[in-house]
LUMBARO-529030 format. One line per field, with one value per residue (C-alpha): x, y, z. Coordinates in nm, 3 decimals, m for minus. Each point is the difference from the previous one (the first is absolute). Example, Ala and Ser with C-alpha at 12.3 -4.5 7.8 and 13.67 -1.06 7.14 Angstrom:
2
xx <- c(1.230_0.137)
yy <- c(m0.450_0.344)
zz <- c(0.780_m0.066)
% end
This chain:
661
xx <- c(m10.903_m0.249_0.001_0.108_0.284_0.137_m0.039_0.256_0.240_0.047_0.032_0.236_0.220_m0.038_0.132_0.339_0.031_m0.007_0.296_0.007_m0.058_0.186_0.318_0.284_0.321_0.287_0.240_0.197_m0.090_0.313_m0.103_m0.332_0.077_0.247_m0.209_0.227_m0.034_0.078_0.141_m0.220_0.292_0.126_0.180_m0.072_0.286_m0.077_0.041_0.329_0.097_m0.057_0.202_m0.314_m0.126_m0.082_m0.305_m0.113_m0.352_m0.362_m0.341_m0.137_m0.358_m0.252_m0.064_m0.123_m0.283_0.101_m0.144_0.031_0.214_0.248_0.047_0.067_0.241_0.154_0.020_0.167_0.236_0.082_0.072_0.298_0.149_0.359_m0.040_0.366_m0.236_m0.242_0.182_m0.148_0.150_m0.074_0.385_0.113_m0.089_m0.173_m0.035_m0.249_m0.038_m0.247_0.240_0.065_m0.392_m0.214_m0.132_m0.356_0.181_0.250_m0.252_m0.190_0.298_0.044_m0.309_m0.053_m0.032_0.285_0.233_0.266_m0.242_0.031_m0.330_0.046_m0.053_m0.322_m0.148_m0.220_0.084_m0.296_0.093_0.356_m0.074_m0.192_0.302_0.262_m0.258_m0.020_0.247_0.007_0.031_0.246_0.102_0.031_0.266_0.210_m0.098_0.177_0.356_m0.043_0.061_0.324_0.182_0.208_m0.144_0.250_0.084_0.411_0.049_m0.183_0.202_0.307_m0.062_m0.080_0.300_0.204_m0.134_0.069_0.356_0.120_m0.251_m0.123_0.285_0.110_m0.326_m0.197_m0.289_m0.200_0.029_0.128_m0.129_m0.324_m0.033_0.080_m0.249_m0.318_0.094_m0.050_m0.336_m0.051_0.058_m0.152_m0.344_m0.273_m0.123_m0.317_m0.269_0.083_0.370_m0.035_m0.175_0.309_0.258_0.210_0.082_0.235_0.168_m0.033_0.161_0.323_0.012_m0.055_0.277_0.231_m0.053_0.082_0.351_0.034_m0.024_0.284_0.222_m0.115_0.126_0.358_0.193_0.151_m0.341_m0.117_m0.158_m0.336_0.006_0.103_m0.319_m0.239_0.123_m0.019_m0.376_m0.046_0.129_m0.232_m0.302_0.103_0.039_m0.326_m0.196_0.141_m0.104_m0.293_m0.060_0.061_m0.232_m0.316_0.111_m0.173_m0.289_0.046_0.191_0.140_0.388_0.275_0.369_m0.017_m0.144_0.223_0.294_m0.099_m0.068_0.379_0.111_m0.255_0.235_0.300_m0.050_m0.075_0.339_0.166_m0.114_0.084_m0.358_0.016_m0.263_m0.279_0.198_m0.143_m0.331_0.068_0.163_m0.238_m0.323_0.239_0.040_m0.390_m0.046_0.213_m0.122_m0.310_0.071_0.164_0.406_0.012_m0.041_0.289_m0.164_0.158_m0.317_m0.246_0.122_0.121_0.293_0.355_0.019_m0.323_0.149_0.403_m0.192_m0.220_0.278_0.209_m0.265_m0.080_0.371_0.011_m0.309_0.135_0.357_m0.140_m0.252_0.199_0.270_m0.235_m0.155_0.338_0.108_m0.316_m0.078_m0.341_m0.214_0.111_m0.288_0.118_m0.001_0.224_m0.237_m0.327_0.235_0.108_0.258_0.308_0.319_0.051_0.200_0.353_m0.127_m0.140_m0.319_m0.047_m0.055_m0.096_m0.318_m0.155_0.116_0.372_m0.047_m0.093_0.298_0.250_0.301_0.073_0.312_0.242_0.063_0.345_m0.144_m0.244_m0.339_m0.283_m0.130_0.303_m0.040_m0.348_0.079_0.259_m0.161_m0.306_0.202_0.100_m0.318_m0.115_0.311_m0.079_m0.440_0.171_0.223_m0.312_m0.189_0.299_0.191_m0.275_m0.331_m0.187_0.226_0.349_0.233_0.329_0.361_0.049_m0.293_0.161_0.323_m0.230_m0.132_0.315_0.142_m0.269_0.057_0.397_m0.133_m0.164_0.259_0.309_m0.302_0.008_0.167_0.328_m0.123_m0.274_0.250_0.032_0.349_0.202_m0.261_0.122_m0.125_0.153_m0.388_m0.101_0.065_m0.188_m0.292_m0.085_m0.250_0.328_0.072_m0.315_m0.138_0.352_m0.087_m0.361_0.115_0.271_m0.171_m0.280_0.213_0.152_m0.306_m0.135_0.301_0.045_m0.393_0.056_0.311_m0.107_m0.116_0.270_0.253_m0.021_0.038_0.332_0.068_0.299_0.052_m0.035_m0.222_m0.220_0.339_m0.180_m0.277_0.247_0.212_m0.256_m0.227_0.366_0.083_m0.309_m0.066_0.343_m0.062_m0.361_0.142_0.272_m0.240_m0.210_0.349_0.019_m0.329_m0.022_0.224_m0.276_m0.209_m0.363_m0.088_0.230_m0.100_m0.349_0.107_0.179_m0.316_m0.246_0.137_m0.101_0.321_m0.112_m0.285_0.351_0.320_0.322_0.118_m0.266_0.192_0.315_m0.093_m0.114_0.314_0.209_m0.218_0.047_0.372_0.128_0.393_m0.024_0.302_m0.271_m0.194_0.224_m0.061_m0.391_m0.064_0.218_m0.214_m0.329_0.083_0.093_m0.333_m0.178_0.126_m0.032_m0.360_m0.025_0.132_m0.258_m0.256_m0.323_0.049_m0.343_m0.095_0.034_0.385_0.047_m0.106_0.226_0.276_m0.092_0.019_0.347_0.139_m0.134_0.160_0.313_m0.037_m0.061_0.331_0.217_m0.083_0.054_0.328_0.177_m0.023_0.150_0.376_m0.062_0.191_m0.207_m0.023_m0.106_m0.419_m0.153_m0.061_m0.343_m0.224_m0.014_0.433_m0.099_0.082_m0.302_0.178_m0.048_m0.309_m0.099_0.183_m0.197_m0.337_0.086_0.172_m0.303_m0.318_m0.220_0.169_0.081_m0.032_0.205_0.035_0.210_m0.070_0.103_m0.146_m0.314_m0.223_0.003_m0.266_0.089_0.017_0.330_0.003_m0.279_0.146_m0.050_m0.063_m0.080_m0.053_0.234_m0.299_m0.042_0.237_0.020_0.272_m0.268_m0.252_0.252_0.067_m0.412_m0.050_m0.352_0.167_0.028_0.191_m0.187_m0.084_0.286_m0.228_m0.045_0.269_m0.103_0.009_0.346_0.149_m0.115_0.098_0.338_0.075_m0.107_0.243_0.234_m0.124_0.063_0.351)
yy <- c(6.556_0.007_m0.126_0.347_0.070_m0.407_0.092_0.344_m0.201_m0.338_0.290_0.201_m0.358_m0.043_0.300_m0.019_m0.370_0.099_0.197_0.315_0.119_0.229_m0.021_m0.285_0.122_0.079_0.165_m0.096_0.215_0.225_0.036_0.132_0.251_0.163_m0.045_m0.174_m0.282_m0.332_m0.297_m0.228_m0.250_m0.062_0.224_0.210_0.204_0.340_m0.140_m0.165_0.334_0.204_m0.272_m0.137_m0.298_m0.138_0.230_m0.115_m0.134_m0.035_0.014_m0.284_m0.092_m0.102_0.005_m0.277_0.026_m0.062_m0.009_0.236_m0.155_m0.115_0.390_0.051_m0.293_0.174_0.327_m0.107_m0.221_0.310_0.237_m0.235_m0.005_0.148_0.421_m0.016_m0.147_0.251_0.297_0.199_0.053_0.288_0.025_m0.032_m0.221_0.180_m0.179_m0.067_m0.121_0.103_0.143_0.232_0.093_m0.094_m0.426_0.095_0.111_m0.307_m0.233_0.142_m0.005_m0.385_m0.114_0.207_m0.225_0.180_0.162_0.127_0.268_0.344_0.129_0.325_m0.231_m0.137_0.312_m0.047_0.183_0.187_0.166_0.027_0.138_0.323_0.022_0.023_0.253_0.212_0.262_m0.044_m0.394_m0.185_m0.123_0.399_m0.024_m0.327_0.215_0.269_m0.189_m0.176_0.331_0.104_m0.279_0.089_m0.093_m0.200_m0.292_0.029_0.246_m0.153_m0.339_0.190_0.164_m0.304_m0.155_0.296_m0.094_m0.389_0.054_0.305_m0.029_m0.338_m0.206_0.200_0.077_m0.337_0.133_m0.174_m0.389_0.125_m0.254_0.013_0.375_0.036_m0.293_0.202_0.293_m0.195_m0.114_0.346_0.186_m0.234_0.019_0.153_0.371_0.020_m0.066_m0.364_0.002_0.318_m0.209_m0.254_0.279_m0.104_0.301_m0.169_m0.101_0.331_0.199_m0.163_0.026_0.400_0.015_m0.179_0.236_0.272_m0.180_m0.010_0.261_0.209_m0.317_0.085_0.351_0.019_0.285_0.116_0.135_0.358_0.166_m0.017_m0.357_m0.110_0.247_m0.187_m0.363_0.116_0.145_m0.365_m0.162_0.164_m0.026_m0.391_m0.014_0.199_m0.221_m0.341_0.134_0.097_m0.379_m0.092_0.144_m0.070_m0.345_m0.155_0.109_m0.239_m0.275_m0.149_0.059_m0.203_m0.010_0.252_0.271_m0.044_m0.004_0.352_0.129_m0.107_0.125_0.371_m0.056_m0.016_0.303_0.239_m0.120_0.067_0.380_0.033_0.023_m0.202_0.145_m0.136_m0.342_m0.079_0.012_m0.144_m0.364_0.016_m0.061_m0.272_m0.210_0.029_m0.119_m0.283_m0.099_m0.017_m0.254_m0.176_0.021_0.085_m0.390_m0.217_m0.130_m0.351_0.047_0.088_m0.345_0.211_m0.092_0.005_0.287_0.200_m0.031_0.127_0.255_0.119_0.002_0.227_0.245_0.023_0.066_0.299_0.152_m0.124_0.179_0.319_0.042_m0.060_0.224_0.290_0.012_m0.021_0.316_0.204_m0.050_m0.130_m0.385_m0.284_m0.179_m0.341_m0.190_m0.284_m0.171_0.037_m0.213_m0.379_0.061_m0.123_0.151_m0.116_m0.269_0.023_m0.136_0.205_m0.190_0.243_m0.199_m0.376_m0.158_m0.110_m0.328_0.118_0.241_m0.227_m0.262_0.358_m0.025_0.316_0.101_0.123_0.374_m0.044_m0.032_0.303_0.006_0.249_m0.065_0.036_0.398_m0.065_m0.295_0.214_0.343_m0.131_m0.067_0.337_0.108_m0.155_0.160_0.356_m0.087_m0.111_0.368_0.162_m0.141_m0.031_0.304_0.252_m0.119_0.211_m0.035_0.124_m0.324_m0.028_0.016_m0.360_m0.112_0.267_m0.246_m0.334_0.155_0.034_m0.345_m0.149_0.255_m0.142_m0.346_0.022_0.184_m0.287_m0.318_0.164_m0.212_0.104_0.139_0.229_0.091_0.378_0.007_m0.068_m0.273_m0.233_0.113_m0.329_m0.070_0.300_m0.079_m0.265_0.086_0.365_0.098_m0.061_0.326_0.169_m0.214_0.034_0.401_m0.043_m0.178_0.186_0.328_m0.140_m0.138_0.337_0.212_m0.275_0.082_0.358_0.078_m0.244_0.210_0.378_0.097_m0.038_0.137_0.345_m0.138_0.072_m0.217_0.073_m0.384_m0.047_m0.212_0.072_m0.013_m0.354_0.223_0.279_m0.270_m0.179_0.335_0.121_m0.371_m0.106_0.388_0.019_m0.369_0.077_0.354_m0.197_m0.240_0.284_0.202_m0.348_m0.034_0.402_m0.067_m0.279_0.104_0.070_m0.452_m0.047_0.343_m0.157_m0.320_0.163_0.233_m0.294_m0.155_0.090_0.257_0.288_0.129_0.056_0.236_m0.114_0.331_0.191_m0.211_0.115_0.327_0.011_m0.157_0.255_0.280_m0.129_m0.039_0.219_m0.022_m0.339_m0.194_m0.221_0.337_0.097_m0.325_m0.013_0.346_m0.124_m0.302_0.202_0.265_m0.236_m0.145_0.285_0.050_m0.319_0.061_0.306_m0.092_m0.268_0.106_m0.215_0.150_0.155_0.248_m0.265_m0.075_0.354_0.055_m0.277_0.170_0.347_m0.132_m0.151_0.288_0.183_m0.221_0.050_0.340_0.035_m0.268_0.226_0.286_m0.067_m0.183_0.302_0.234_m0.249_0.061_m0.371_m0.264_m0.281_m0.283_0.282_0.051_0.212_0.327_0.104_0.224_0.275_0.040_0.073_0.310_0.244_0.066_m0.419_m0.037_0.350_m0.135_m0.329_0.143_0.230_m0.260_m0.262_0.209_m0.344_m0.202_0.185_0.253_0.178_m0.180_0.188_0.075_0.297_0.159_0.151_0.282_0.350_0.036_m0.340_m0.044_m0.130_m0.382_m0.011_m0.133_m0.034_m0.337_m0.362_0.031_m0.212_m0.138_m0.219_m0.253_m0.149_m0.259_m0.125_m0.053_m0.174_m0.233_m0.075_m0.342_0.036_0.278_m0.060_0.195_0.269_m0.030_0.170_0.217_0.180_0.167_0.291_m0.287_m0.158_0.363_0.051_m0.342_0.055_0.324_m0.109_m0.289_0.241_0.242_m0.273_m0.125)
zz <- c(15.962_m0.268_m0.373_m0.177_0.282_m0.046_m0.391_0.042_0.252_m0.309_m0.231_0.154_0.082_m0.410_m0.055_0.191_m0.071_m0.412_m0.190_m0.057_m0.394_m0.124_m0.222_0.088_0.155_m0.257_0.202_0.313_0.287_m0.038_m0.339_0.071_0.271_m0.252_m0.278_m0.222_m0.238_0.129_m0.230_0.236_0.116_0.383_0.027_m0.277_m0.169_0.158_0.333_m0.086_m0.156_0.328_0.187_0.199_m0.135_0.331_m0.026_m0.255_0.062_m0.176_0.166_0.050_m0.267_0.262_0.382_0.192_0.257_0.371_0.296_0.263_0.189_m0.265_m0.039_0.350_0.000_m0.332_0.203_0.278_m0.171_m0.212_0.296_0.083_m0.349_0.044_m0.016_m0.235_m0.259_m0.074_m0.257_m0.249_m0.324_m0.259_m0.076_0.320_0.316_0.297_0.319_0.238_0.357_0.277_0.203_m0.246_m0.186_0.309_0.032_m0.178_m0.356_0.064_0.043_m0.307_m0.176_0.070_m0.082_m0.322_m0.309_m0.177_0.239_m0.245_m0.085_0.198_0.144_m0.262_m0.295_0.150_m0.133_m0.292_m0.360_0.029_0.366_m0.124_m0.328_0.199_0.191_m0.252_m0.166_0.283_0.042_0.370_m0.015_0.068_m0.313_m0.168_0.217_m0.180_m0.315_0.104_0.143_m0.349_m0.178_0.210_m0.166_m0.298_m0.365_m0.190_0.177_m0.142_0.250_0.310_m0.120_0.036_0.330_0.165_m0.192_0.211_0.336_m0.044_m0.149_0.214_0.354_0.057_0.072_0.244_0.182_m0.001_m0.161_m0.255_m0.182_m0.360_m0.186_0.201_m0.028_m0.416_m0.070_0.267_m0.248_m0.295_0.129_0.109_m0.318_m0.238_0.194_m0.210_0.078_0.083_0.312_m0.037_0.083_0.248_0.241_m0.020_0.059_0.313_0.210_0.233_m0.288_m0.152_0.282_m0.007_m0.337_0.060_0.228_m0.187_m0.301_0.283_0.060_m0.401_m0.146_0.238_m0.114_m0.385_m0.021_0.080_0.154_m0.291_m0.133_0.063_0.280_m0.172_m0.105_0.357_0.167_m0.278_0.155_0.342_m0.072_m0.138_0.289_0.238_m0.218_m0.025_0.380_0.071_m0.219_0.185_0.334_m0.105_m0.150_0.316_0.231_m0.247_m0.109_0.361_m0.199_m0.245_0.128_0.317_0.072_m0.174_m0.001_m0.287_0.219_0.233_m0.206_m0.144_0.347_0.049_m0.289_0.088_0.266_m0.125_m0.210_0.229_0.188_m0.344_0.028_0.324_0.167_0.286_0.154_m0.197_m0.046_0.315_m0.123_m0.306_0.175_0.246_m0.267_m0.189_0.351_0.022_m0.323_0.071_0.345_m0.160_m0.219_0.333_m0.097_0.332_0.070_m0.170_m0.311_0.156_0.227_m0.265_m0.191_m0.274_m0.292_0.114_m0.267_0.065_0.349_m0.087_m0.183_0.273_0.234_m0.239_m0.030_0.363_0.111_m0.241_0.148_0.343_0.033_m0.218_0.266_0.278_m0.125_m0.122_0.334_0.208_m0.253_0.069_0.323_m0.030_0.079_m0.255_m0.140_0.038_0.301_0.111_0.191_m0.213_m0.312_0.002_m0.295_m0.087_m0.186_m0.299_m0.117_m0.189_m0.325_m0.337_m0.135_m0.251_m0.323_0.091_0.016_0.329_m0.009_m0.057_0.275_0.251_m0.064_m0.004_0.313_0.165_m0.033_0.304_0.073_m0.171_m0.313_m0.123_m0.171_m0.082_0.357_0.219_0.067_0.047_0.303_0.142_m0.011_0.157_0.292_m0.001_m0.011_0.272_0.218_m0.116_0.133_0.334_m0.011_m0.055_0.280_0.272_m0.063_m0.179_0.168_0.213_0.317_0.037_m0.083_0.262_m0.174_0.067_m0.252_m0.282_0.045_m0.001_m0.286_m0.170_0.085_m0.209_m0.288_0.052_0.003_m0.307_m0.158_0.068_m0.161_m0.312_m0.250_m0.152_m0.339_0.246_0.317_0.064_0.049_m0.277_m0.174_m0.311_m0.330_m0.200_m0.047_m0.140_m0.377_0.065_0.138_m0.110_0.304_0.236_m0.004_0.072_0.227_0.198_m0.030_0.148_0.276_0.119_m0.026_0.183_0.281_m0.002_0.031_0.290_0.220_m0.066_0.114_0.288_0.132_m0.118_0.311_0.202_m0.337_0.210_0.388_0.187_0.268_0.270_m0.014_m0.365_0.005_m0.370_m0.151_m0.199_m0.122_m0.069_m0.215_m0.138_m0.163_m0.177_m0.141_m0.154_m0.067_m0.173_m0.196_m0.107_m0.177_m0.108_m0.194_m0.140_m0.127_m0.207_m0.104_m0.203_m0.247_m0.178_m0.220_m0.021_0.060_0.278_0.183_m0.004_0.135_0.267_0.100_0.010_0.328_0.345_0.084_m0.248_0.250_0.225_m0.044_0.221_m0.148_0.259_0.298_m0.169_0.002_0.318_0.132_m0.184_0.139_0.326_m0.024_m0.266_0.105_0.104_m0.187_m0.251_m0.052_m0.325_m0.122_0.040_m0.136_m0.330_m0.027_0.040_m0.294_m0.209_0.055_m0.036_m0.290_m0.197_0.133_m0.199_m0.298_m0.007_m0.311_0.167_0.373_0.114_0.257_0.245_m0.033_m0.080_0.350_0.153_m0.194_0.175_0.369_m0.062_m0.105_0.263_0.255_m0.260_0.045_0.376_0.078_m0.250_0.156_0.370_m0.090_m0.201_0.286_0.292_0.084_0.210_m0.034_m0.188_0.242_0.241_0.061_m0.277_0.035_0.022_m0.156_0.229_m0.043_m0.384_m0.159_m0.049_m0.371_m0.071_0.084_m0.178_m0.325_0.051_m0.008_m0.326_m0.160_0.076_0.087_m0.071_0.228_0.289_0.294_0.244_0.297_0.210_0.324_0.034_m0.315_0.144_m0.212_0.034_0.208_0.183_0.388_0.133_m0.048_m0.281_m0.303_m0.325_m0.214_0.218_0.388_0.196_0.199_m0.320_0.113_m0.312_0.114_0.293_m0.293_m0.195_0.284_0.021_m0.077_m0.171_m0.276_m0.296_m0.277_m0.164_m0.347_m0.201_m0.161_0.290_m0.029_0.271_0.266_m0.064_0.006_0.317_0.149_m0.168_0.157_0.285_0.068_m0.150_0.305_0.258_m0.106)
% end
């Protein structure tokens, strides 16, 4: 090497060997990414105020030379640091492992200088400046979520106020406390390119979708038709503008527990408007979001808190029995799979409150006495029943009668360990004073034990055997039919709060009053018949009288009393006996059914037999074809129910097990 090259070589060794210039640090690094003033102590007062003052850090003033192979001894030493350690913070931790963002961004990750930093904040003002400028930038887009929010900050205080009082509780949402002070911080940011930049989307969504929730609980029932259309416009621009947050706030950030509590809560919505449907795409994105951050390992494994852990474990049993039970409902894959996760159920003990140090010294109490967590421990083991339903009974080859009844004994056998304040039949509700949530945690678990067994047992409701021999699934669809309507006829005479808290659990994408009606339909003088068709128009019409029903419980309303209608008719013109067979539709009187369709053009058709057209060859008739064989679809273990807006589709499957009887 010659003199000039040795001369650049020593230089270039000065160079990395001397500080930096350049202003001295006066902000903690959480303080910096947000752009916020620091008070300069450890930990500094912001940090204490948004609960995380164990990120709390400050660059370090100078680097030391090393050699080469110091840094490689660094690096590897750095690859075996524990993955549970390396989070992100911008209001709320994201996690990362390379499992879960592929070993090179892991490894980059761990051997960044300051890993609390997300890679989006690595941008420089200059390159994020153009973007917030630019209408098709990313940050035009945090402008424009900003702007959805309501002005004066008294009314978004009392919405929220709404949710926590009314919702929360009930629902295992958000941290109160937690939540009112990230609003604080939130609101009192300045406007402007500075604190734009800071905005956190994750945290933003569920702060969208909890306005959503709000502002249906802020305008009561009482008020008039045009106030309760301007809440509901509200809601869904609220709910719009959270998933919306969602999808772009990747962008921005990694995932945190925030995201995935609003895609929960997205969730949880659309189950409260009856669109179960799109539910399953909505749970499906949440689990992502959370297996991405690894909750699908037990935070136990990641060397997490005892209470980041609890609080893991709570979240992932929500998204765990929603998705099992909104797949098992529709038909279609679940997203989560039993032997991709090392999780455990939670633990009988409410951590809510203390400080990691009280947390970890906390005793878990026994089943006999009830927490916060208890529904969550014991519906996750429901959960996990209704997956193994889905795959043994309603997979892609037929399943025997023998695994329906194994089925079943575990549904039983979950049923009888409930404790006594939970159990189905006749359960003690001394506690309920108490503890508040009794009650509605007691609703979502019954109702979701109901719904488990009744879609286990469906299609065999319709099977006649010489021997008798579906008589369980026969008994078991009209019980926890009969008890699930029961605990709805309970639940409509609440008022506009408890209505929501019974619509946000998994049973409101399901209507024992369609296996009701069917039964009815199918046995219109059976002795019970009278009895069911009583319970079902009183339903109905406790539904109707409901001011916040939409077009999508209108049209649940509409197919039960069209099975109302077709039982009712068949029965009045019978001279048999009633613990004789039911008389079928073709014994009907041409008059009836000529009545029915003037009476109820929307809702149904002619269907009999021998009513053919003018012009009509013997044997051609009019309305649904026999060679439907509804009651062999029904009796198909991969369908599903149709949507009850699809109204066309349950009238024909109706009349046609009314054909067949």
């Amino acid at each position: 090497m010659n003199t000039n090259g040795r001369k650049r070589v020593s230089a270039a060794v000065d160079s990395r060997s001397r500080p930096r210039r350049g202003r001295k640090p006066t902000s903690c690094s959480q303080c910096h990414a947000r752009k916020q003033k620091c008070n300069g102590e450890l930990p500094c007062s912001r940090c204490n105020q948004r609960g995380v003052p164990e990120l709390c850090q400050w660059p370090e003033t100078k680097k030391t030379h090393t050699t080469a192979s110091e840094r490689m001894t660094s690096a590897a030493d750095a690859q075996g640091t524990e993955l549970g350690q390396l989070y992100i913070a911008r209001g709320a931790p994201s996690f990362f492992g390379n499992s879960y963002f592929g070993h090179q961004v892991a490894a980059r990750m761990i051997q960044e200088s300051a890993p609390d930093l997300p890679p989006m904040s690595l941008l420089s003002s200059k390159d994020s400046l153009q973007s917030f400028r630019n209408d098709s930038g990313p940050f035009s887009q945090v402008w424009d979520l900003l702007g959805l929010l309501p002005r004066n900050k008294v009314t978004v205080d009392r919405l929220i106020e709404r949710f926590l009082t009314e919702i929360n509780w009930a629902i295992d949402t958000v941290h109160p406390e937690t939540f009112r002070s990230q609003f604080a911080e939130f609101w009192g940011r300045k406007f402007g390119f500075d604190e734009i930049a800071g905005v956190d989307l994750r945290w933003l969504a569920l702060l969208f979708i909890i306005l959503a929730f709000s502002v249906l609980l802020d305008s009561p029932t009482t008020s008039s038709p045009e106030k309760r259309k301007e809440s509901e416009e509200a809601s869904l621009r609220f709910y719009w503008a959270a998933r919306r947050a969602i999808v772009i706030s990747p962008s921005f950030h990694g995932e945190s527990l925030d995201l995935v509590r609003a895609g929960l809560m997205v969730t949880r919505y659309l189950l409260y408007t009856r669109q179960a449907a799109e539910s399953w795409l909505t749970i499906s994105f949440a689990m992502r979001m959370a297996q991405a951050q690894g909750m699908h390992i037990d935070g136990e494994k990641w060397g997490l808190s005892r209470k980041a852990t609890e609080t893991r474990r709570r979240l992932w049993s929500n998204l765990y029995l929603l998705d099992k039970t909104i797949a098992l409902a529709l038909g279609r894959p679940y997203a989560i799979s039993d032997h991709m996760c090392l999780i455990k159920a939670p633990e009988n003990v409410w951590l809510d409150g203390l400080t990691d140090e009280q947390s970890s010294m906390a005793t878990a109490h026994p089943l006999s006495y009830p927490t916060g967590s208890t529904v969550t421990l014991l519906g996750s083991g429901l959960a996990k029943i209704a997956g193994e339903i889905q795959d043994r009974c309603f997979g892609l080859y037929p399943a025997s009668y023998d695994m329906v009844i194994e089925m079943d004994n575990k549904l039983v056998a979950w049923k009888d360990q409930l404790p006594s304040y939970f159990a189905v039949d006749d359960p003690d509700l001394s506690l309920d004073e108490m503890h508040t949530f009794l009650p509605w945690h007691r609703l979502y678990l019954h109702s979701a034990f109901h719904f488990a067994r009744i879609t286990l047992h469906r299609p065999y409701l319709l099977r006649e055997s010489i021997t008798n021999r579906f008589s369980l699934s026969h008994e078991a669809c009209i019980s926890s039919a009969s008890s699930d309507l029961k605990i709805r006829l309970q639940s409509l005479n609440y008022g506009t709060a408890e209505n929501m808290r019974w619509t946000l659990g998994t049973h409101n994408m399901f209507n024992s009053a369609f296996i009701l009606g069917i039964i009815a339909v199918r046995r219109p003088v059976a002795p019970q018949t009278a009895a069911i068709l009583n319970d079902l128009e009183e339903y109905c019409e406790r539904l109707r009288k409901d001011v916040w029903l939409n077009e999508f419980g209108l049209a649940e309303v509409k197919v039960v009393e069209l099975c109302i209608l077709r039982t009712t008719g068949l029965a009045k013109n019978t001279d048999q006996p009633v613990d004789q067979a039911p008389m079928s539709l073709q014994e009907a009187s041409p008059d009836l059914i000529t009545q029915e369709h003037d009476r109820y053009p929307m809702v149904t058709t002619p269907m009999n037999v021998d009513s053919t057209a003018p012009d009509a060859s013997p044997g051609q008739t009019l309305g649904y074809s026999p060679d439907m064989m509804w009651p062999a679809v029904w009796e198909d273990q991969n369908f599903a129910f149709p949507q009850a807006a699809d109204i066309e589709t349950w009238e024909q499957m109706i009349s046609e097990i009314a054909y067949h009887t």
